[in-house]
C-alpha positions in Angstrom: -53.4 71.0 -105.4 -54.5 71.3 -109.4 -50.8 72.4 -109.6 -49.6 69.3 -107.9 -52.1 67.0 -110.1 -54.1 66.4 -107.2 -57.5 67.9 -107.9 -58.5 68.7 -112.0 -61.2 71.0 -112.4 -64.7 70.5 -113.4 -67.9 71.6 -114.1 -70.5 70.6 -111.8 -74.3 71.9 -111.4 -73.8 74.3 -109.3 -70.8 75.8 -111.1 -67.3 75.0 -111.4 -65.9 72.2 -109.1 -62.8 69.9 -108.6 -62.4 66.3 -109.1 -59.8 63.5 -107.7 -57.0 62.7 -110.2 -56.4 59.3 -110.9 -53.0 60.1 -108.8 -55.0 61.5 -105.6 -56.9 58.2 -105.7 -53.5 56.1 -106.2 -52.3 57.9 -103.5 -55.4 57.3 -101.1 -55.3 53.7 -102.1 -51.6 52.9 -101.2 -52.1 55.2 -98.1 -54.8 53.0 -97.1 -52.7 49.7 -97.4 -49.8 51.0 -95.5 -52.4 52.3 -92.8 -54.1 48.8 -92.6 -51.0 47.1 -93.5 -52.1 44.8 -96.6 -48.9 45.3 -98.5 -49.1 41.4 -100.1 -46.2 41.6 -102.1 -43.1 41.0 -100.4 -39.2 42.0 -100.6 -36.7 40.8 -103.7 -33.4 42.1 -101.9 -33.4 44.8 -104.3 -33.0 48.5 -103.2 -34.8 51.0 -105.3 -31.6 53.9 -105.7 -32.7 57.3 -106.9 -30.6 59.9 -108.3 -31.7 63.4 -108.3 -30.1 66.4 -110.3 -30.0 69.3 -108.5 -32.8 71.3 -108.0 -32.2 74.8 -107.6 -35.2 76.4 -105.8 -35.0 75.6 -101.7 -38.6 75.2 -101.5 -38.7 73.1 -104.2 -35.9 71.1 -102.6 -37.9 70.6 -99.7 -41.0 69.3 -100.9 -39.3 66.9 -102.9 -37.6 66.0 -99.5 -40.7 65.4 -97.7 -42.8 63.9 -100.4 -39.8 61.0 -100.7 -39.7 60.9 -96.8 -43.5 59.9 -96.9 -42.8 57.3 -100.0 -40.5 55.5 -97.8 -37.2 56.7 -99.1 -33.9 57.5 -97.3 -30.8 60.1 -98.3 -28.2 58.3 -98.8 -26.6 61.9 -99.8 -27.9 65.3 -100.8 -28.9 64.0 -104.4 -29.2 60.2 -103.7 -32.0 58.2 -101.9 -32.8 54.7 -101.1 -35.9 52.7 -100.1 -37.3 49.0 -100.1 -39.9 49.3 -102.7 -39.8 51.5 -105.3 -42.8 53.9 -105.6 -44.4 54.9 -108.5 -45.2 58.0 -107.8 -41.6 59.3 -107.7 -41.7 60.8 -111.3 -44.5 63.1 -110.5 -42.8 64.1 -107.3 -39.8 65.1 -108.8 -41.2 66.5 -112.4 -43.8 68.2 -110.5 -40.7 70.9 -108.7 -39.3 71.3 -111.9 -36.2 68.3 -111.1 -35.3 65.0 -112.8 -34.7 61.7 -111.5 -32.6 58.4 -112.4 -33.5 55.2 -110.8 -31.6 51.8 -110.8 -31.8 48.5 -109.1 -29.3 48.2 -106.5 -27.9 44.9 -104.5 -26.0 45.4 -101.2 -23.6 42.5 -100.1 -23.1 43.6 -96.6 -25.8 42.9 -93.6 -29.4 45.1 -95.3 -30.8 45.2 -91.4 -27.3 46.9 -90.3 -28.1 49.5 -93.6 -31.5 49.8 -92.5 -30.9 50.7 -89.2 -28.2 53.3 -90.2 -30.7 55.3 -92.9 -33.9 55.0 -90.5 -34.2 55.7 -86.6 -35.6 52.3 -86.0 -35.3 52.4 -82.0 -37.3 55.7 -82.3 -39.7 54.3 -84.5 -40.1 51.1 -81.8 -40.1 53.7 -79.1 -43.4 55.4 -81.1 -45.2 51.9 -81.7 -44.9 50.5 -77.5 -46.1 54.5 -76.7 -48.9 54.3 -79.1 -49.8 50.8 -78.1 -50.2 51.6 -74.5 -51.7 54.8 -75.5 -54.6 53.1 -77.7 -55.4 50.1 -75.1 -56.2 53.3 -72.5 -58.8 54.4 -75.4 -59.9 51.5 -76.2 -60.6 50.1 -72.7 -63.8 52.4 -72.4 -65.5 51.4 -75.7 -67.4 48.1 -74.6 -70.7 45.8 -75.8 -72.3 48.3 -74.2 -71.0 51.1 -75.7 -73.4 53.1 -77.9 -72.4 53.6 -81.8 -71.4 57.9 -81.5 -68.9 56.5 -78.8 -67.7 53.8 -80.9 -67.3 55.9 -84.1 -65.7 59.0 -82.0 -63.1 55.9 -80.1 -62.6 54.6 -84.0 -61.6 57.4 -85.5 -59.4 58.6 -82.9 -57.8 55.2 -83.1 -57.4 55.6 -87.0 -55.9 59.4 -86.6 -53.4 58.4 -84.4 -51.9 55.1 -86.3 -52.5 56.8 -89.4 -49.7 59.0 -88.3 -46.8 55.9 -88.7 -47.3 56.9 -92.4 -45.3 59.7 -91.8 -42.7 58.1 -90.0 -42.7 54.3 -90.7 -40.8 53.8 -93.9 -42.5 50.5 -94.6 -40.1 48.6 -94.9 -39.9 44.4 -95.1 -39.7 42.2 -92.1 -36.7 41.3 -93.0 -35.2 44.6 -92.3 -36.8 45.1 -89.0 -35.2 44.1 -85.8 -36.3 40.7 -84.1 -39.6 41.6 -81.5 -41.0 44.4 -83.4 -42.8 46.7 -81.6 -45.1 47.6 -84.5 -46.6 44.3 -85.4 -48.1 44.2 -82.0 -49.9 47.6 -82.7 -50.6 46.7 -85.8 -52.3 43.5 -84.8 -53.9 45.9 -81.8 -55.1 48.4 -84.2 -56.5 45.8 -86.9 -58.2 43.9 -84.2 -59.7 46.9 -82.6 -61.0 49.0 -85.7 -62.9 45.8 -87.0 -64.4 45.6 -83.7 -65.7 48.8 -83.5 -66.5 49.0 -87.4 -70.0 48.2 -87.3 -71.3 50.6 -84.4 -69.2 53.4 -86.1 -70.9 52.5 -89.4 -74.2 52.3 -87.8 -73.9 55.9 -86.2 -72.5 57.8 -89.9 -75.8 55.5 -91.3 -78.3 57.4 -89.4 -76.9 60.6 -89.2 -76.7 60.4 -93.0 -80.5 59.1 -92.9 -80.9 62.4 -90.6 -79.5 64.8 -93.3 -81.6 63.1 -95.9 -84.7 63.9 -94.3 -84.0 67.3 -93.2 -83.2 68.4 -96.3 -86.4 66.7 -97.7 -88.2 68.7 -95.6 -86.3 71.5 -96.6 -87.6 71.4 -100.2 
């Protein structure tokens, strides 16, 4: 992970530690908005095109294959990928296995929703959203007023694990390249809705078992 620029090492009391880079915490941030979907700004037209040279190492090849994947890119070929919003963490990607990169600006005269749906498997991704939506009003339906604040944190974070795995499939990309009656604003609407409502419970439970560890170790000393 130092490797990779995601931890830096420190020095801490107790020794020698590791600290988040400023790109871990980029990373974290823009993770967070595509989980809670609060992407404000919105499409241009523009494709981001990237061109890879040739990177010689498999392994190499494939992490710079799956890190793109998660970014929200697309092979358009071996060497050439494509996504809605350029990320700026593509550099580091790519310089990081020893590659190089050229981007451009790219406008595509034919129907974009027609290119989406050929470089993404939209109608597998719609499939994922209705079974996750069905999935997460089952265990949801439990967690009530009455429900006490471990169930309500343990129902929560549940909820979050599951949607927070769309960032490895869900591309991001605008409305406008979406089919008409997406699946996925309906769980996203689900999800939001349901994690604010049992947000304060959860946060009540971690406050007391955080009050809990602060008096244990109190008496510890």
């Amino acid at each position: 992970m130092v490797r990779q620029q995601w931890l830096a090492p420190v020095r801490i009391g107790a020794g020698a530690g590791y600290e988040m880079t400023p790109r871990a915490w980029r990373r974290l941030d823009q993770a967070a908005e595509r989980i809670y979907r609060t992407r404000t700004a919105g499409w241009d037209g523009n494709w981001h095109l990237l061109v890879l040279e040739p990177i010689g190492e498999r392994g190499a090849r494939e992490r710079v294959r799956s890190a793109l994947s998660f970014l929200g890119y697309a092979p358009l070929a071996d060497n050439t990928w494509l996504a809605a919003y350029a990320s700026d963490e593509v550099s580091a990607v790519v310089d990081g296995e020893g590659g190089r990169s050229r981007a451009f600006a790219a406008r595509y005269d034919a129907d974009p929703q027609a290119l989406a749906q050929t470089l993404w498997d939209l109608d597998g991704l719609a499939a994922a959203y209705e079974d996750w939506l069905a999935q997460a009003r089952d265990m949801t339906a439990g967690a009530n007023e009455g429900t006490d604040d471990e169930t309500a944190f343990a129902v929560r974070s549940r909820l979050v694990h599951e949607w927070r795995k769309f960032l490895f499939t869900d591309p991001g990309l605008p409305r406008e390249l979406l089919p008409a009656h997406w699946p996925g604003e309906d769980a996203a609407g689900f999800f939001n809705a349901e994690a604010a409502r049992l947000l304060p419970a959860a946060s009540r439970f971690v406050d007391s078992c955080l009050r809990l560890t602060t008096a244990t170790d109190g008496a510890l000393r």
